[in-house]
N, C-alpha and C positions, 0 to 999 in steps of 0.2 A: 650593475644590473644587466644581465642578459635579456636585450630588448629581441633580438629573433627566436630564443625560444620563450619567449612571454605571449608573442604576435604569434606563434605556433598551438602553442597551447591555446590563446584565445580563438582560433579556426577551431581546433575542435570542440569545444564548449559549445560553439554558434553549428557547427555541424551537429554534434547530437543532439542540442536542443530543438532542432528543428526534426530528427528524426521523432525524437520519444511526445515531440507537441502535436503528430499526427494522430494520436492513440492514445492519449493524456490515460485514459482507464486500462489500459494495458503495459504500464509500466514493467519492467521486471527489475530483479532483484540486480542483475548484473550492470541493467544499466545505469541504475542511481548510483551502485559503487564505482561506475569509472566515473562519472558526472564526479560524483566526490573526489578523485582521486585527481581528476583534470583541474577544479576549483581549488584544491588544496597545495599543488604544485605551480599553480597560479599567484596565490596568495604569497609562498614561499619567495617568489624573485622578487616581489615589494619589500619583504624582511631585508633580504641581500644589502636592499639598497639604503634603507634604515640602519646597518651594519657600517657599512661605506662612510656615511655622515663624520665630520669630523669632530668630536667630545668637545664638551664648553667646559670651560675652567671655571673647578668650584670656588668661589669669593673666598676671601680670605677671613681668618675667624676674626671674631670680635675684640679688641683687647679689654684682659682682665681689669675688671676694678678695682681698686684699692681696697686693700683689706681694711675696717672702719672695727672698731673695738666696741665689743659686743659689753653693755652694763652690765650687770648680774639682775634677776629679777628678785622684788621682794614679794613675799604671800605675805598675807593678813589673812589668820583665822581670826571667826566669829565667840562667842564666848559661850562655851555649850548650856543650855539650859535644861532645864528638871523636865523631863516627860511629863503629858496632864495625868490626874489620878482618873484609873477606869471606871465606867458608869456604875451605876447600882444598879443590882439583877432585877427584872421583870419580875411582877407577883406570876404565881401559877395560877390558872383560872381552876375553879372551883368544879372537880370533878363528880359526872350527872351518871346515875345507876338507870342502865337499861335493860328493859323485862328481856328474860328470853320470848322467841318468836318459838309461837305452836308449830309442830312437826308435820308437814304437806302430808295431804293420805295419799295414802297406798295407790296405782292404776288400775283400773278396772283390768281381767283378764282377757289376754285374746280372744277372740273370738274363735271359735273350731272348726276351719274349713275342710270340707270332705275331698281327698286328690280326686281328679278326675281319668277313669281306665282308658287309658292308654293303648291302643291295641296296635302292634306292629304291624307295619306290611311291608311284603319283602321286597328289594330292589328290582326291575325288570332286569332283565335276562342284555346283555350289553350286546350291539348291533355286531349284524357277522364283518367279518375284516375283508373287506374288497380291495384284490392285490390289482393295484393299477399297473398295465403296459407302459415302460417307459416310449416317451416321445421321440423319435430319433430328432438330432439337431437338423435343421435346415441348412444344406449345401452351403457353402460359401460362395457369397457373389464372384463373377466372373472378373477374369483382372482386365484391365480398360487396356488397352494397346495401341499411341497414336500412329497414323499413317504415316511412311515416310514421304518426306518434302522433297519435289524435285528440284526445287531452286536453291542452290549454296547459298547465296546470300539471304532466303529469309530462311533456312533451317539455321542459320548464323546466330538471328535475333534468340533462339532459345536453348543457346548452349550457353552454361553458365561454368566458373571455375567451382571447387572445393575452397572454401574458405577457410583461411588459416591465420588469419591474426583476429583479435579481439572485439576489433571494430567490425572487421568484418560480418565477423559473427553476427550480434548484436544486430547491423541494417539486415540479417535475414532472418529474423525472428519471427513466429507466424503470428497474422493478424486476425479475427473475427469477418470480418466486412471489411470490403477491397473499399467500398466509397467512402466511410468513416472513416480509413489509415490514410485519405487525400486529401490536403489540404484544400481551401476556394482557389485557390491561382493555381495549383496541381490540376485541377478539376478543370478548369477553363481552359487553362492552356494545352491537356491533353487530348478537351473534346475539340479546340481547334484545329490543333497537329497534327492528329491520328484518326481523326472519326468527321473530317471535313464540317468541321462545326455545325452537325446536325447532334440535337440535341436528345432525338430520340432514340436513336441507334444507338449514343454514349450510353443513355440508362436506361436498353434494356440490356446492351454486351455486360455493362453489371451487372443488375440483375441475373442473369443467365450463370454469369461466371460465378457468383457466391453461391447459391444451387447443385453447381457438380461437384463432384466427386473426386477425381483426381485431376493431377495437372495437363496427364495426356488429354484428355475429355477436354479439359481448357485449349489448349493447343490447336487442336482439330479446331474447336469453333474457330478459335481466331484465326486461323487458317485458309477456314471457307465462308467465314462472313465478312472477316473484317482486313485483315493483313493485304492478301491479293488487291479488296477494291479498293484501299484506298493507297493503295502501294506502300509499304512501309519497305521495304526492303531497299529504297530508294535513299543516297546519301545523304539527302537533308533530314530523312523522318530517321534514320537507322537508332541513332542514340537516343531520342525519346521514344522511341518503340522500344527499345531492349531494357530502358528506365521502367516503362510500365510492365512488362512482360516478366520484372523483376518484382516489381510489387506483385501482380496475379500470382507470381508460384509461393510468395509467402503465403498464401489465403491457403496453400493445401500441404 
C-alpha cells in the first residue's frame, strides 16, 4: 500500500470538504465529482493492501466413505376395490304455470312547447387598432472603473493569477453572500486580523460589499474604508487579506 499518496489524497478530501461545508446549498456538479473521485482513489489503496495479504490454504477435502451396498426396495400394492355405485337422480319439482303479465299502457304524449323568437343582434363593430410607439431600451449602465492604487504592495493584495488546474477552479466558484460562504472561526478570525476586532465595521464592510455591483466598486471601498486603516498591506495581515479579498471577488 502506498501510504503517501493515500495521506495525499486524504489532504484533499479535508481541503474540499472544508471548501464546499462553506456553502453546503451551493454545491455544484463538479464538485461532488472530484469529492467522488478523491474518495474512490481512496478506497482503491486499501483494495491494494487486501491484494498484498498472503492466501490461506484451503483444508483438505474429507475422505470418502466407504461405499455400503444399497438393498433393493420392496413396494406393496393395495388390493384395488370396486368403485361405490352412483346415487339415484333427484325427483324433478313439480312444474307451476304462470299467467301472462297485462301489457304496461301506452305514455301519455308530450306535451307541445311553442320555440321562443329568437331575434338576432349583430356583433359591435370591433375596437379601432392603436399602433403603439415602440419603447426605446434604456442605456446601459455605465461600466465601474477602480482607481489606481499608489502603493505596490496593497494593489499586490488584488492581483490574482488565471486559474488552471481543477482545484483551482472549483475554490473560485461564485458565491451568493460573502458572510454565508464564512465559516464561525473564518468570521472571528477575519474580524480580528483585518477589521481590528470591531464588530461593526466587519458587518457592515459585508453588508456593503454583497450590495455592489462589480469587483472594482468592491476594491475602491476596501481601499478607502478599510485596507489603508487598518493596514493590510502590512507582512503579518498580507496573506489573510489576499484570503479574504479572494473570497469578495467570488461574490461578483
Amino acid at each position: 500500500m502506498d501510504f503517501q499518496k493515500s495521506k495525499a489524497l486524504l489532504d484533499k478530501i479535508n481541503a474540499l470538504y472544508r471548501n464546499i461545508s462553506g456553502d453546503p446549498r451551493n454545491i455544484s456538479n463538479i464538485e461532488k465529482d472530484l469529492m467522488r473521485s478523491y474518495v474512490l482513489q481512496f478506497y482503491e489503496c486499501f483494495l491494494q493492501l487486501d491484494s498484498q495479504a498472503t492466501p490461506i490454504a484451503a483444508p483438505p477435502p474429507p475422505p470418502l466413505a466407504e461405499s455400503k451396498q444399497v438393498e433393493p426396495k420392496i413396494t406393496l400394492r393395495r388390493p384395488e376395490t370396486a368403485p361405490p355405485p352412483p346415487p339415484p337422480p333427484k325427483p324433478e319439482p313439480p312444474k307451476v304455470e304462470r299467467q301472462p303479465e297485462p301489457a304496461p299502457a301506452p305514455p301519455p304524449p308530450p306535451p307541445i312547447v311553442e320555440k321562443p323568437v329568437v331575434v338576432e343582434i349583430p356583433p359591435p363593430p370591433p375596437p379601432p387598432v392603436v399602433k403603439e410607439t415602440p419603447v426605446p431600451p434604456p442605456p446601459p449602465p455605465p461600466v465601474y472603473q477602480a482607481a489606481p492604487i499608489d502603493d505596490p504592495d496593497l494593489e499586490e493584495l488584488f492581483a490574482f493569477k488565471t486559474a488552471t488546474e481543477l482545484s483551482e477552479k472549483l475554490s473560485q466558484l461564485p458565491i451568493g453572500d460573502i458572510k454565508k460562504a464564512m465559516g464561525l472561526n473564518e468570521r472571528i478570525s477575519t474580524q480580528a486580523e483585518l477589521f481590528g476586532n470591531d464588530a461593526n465595521v466587519f458587518e457592515t464592510a459585508l453588508s456593503t460589499l454583497n450590495q455592489l455591483r462589480s469587483f472594482d466598486e468592491a476594491k475602491d471601498y476596501l481601499v478607502k474604508n478599510v485596507a489603508n486603516r487598518f493596514n493590510w498591506a502590512s507582512k503579518a495581515k498580507k496573506d489573510k487579506a489576499k484570503e479574504f479579498i479572494k473570497l469578495v471577488k467570488r461574490r461578483y
